[in-house]
C-alpha positions as CSV (number, residue, x, y, z in Angstrom):
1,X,0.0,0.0,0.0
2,X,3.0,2.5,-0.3
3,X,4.7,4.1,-3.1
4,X,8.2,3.6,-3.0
5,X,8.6,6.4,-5.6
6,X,11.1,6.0,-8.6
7,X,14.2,5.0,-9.5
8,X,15.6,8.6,-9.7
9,X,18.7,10.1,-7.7
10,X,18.1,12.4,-5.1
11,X,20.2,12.4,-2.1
12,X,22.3,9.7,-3.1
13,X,25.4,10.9,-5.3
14,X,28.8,11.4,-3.4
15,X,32.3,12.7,-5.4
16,X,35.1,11.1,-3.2
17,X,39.0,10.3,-3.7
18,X,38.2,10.8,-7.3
19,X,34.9,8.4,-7.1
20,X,31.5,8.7,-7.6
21,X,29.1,6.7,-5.0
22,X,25.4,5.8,-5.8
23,X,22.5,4.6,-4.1
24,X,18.9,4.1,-5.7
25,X,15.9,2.2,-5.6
26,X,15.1,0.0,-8.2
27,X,12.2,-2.9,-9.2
28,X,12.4,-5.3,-11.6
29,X,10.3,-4.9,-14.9
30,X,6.7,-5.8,-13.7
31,X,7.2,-6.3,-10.4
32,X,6.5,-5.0,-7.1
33,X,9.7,-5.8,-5.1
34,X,12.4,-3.0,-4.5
35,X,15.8,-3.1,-3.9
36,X,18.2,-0.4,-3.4
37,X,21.0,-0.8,-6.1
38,X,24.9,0.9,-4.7
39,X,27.5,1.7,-7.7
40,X,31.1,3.1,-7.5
41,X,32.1,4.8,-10.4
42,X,35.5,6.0,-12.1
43,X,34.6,10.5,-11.4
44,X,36.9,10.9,-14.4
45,X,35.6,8.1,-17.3
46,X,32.4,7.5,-15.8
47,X,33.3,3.8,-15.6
48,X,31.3,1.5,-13.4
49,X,34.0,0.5,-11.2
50,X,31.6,-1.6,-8.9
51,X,27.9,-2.1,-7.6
52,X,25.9,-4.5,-5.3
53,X,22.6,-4.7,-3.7
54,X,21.2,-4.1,-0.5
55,X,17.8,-7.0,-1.0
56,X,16.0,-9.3,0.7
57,X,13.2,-11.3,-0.3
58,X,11.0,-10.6,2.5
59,X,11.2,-6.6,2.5
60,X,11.1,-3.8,1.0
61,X,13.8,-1.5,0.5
62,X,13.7,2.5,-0.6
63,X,14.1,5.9,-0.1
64,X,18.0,5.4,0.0
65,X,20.7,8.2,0.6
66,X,24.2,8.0,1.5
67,X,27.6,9.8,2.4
68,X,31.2,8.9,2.0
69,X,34.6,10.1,3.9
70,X,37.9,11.1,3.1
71,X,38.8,7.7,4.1
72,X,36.4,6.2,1.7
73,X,33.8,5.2,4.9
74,X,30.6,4.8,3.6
75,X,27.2,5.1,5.3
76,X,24.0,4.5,3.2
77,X,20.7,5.6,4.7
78,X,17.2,3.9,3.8
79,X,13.4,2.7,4.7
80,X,13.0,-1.2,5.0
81,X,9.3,-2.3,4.8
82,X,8.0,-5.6,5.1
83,X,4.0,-7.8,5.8
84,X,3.3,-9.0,9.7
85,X,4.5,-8.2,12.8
86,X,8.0,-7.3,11.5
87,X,5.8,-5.2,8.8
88,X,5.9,-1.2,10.1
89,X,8.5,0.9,7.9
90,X,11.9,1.6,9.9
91,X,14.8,3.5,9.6
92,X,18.1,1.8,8.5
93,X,21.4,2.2,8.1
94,X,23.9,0.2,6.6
95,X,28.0,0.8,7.3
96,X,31.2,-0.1,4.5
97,X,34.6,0.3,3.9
98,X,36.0,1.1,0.2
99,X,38.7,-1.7,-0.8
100,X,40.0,-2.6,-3.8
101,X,37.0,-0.1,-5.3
102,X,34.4,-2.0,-4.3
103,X,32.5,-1.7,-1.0
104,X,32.7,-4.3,2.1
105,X,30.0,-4.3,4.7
106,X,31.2,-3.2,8.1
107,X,27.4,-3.3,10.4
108,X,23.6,-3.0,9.7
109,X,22.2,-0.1,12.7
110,X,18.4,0.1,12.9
111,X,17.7,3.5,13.8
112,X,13.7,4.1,14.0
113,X,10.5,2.1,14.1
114,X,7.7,3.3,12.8
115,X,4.7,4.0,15.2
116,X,2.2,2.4,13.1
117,X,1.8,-0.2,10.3
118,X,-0.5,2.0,8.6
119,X,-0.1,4.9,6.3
120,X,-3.0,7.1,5.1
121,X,-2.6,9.9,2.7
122,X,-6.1,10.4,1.1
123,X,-8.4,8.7,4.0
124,X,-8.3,8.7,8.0
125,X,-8.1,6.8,10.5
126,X,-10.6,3.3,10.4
127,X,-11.4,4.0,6.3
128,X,-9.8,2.3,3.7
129,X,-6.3,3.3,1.8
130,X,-6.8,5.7,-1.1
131,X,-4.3,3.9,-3.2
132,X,-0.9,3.6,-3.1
133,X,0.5,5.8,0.1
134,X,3.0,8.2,-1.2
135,X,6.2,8.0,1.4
136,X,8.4,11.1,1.5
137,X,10.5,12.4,-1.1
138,X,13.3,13.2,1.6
139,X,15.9,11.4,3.5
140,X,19.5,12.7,4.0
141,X,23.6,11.1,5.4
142,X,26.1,13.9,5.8
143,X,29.4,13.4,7.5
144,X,30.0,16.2,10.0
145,X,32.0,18.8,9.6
146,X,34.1,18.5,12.1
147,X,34.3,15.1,12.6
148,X,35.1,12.8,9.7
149,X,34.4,10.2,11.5
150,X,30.8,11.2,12.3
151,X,27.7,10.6,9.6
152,X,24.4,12.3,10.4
153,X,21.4,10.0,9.0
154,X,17.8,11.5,8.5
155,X,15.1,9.6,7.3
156,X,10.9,9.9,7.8
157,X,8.9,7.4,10.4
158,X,5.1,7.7,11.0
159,X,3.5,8.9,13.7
160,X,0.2,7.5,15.4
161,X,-2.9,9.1,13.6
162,X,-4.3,12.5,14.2
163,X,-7.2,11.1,16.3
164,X,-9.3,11.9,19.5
165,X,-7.8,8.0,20.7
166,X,-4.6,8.7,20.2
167,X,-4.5,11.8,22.2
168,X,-5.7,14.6,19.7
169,X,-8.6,15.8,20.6
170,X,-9.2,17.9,17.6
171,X,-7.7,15.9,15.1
172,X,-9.3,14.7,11.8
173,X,-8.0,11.3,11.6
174,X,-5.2,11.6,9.2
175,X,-1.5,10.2,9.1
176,X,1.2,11.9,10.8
177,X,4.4,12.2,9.9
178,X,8.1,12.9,11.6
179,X,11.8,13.2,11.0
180,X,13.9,10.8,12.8
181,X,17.8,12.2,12.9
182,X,20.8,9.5,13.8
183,X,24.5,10.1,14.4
184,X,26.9,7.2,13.6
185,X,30.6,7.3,14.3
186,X,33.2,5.1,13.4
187,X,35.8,3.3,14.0
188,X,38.9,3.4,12.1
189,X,39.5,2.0,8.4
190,X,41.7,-0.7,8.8
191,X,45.1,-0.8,6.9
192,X,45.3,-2.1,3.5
193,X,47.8,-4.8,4.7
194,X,45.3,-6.0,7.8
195,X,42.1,-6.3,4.9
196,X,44.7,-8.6,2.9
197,X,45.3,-10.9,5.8
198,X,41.7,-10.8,6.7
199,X,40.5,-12.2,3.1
200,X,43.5,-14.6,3.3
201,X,42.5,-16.0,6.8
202,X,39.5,-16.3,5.5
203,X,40.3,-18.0,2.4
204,X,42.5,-20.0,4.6
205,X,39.5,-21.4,6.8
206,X,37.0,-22.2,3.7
207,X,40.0,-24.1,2.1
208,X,40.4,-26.2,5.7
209,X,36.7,-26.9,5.4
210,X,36.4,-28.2,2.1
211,X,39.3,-30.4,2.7
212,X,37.6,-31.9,6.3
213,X,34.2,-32.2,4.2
214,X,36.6,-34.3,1.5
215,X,38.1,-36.1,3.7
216,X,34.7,-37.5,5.4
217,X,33.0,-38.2,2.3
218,X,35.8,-40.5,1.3
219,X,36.1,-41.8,5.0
């Protein structure tokens, strides 16, 4: 019942250390599903240098917005909808590092809840949706200015309905709407050398496994 607007870039384009970072939703051709989409891009050729997905089958994911560091931290900001009890639109944020121009996950933060799983534009309170529910067409990351370190996150929640029973005794039953503003800070990028014993270790342990999962099939 919401309308996860467009595919179109808003606050999602960041020039950094001579790359351009990306963020925006998309849905496949005749579907209903979205995904937010993250590229890295060559500022001086325009060549796709990288890009991946932020998905999952079970939600929702739009309204995304990001910010990068001089020390190529990323923070990408978003809304993540989904059906049921885990089903009221909430604030996310999602954490990388650049390496090897590409991006590698560092955390997932949830920032914000929604107050209620429902979202009226063109009815109140106890009627009906009118529609798809239009959500925001604003949601903001900025890195402080005098912290590097720090990224400010704004996205848009919803409120409890303008309603005599939920304490507004005047209201006329429609949606209400809010601003919900984060601060992340983080830690520092590791060295190039330390990510390159990382994926080695790593490497390392999937090789041990396979060869203990040989070893018992032929035992």
């Amino acid at each position: 019942m919401v309308d996860t607007l467009d595919d179109r870039l808003s606050s999602t384009v960041w020039e950094q250390n001579g790359k351009i970072y990306t963020v925006h939703t998309i849905t496949a051709l005749g579907g209903d599903h979205t995904e937010l989409e993250w590229q890295i891009s060559d500022a001086a050729t325009n060549t796709i240098l990288s890009k991946g997905l932020i998905s999952d089958p079970n939600y929702d994911y739009f309204q995304g917005s990001l910010a990068v560091n001089k020390s190529g931290q990323v923070v990408i900001g978003y809304n993540r909808s989904g059906s049921g009890a885990d089903g009221k639109i909430s604030i996310f944020a999602q954490t990388f590092n650049t390496v090897a121009d590409s991006l590698v996950s560092t955390g997932t933060f949830l920032l914000k809840v929604s107050d209620t799983d429902a979202y009226h534009n063109g009815s109140v309170f106890g009627k009906a949706a009118a529609g798809r529910q239009r959500w925001g067409d604003y949601a903001q990351v900025s890195v402080d200015p005098t912290n590097d370190a720090e990224f400010w996150v704004v996205g848009e929640y919803a409120r409890e309905f303008n309603s005599p029973q939920f304490g507004h005794p005047r209201g006329t039953g429609g949606s209400r709407w809010a601003t919900w503003i984060s601060s992340l800070t983080l830690g520092a990028v590791p060295e190039p050398a330390t990510w390159t014993m990382m994926l080695l270790g790593l490497g390392g342990i999937g090789a041990t496994l396979r060869r203990r999962n040989k070893l018992a099939a032929q035992a």
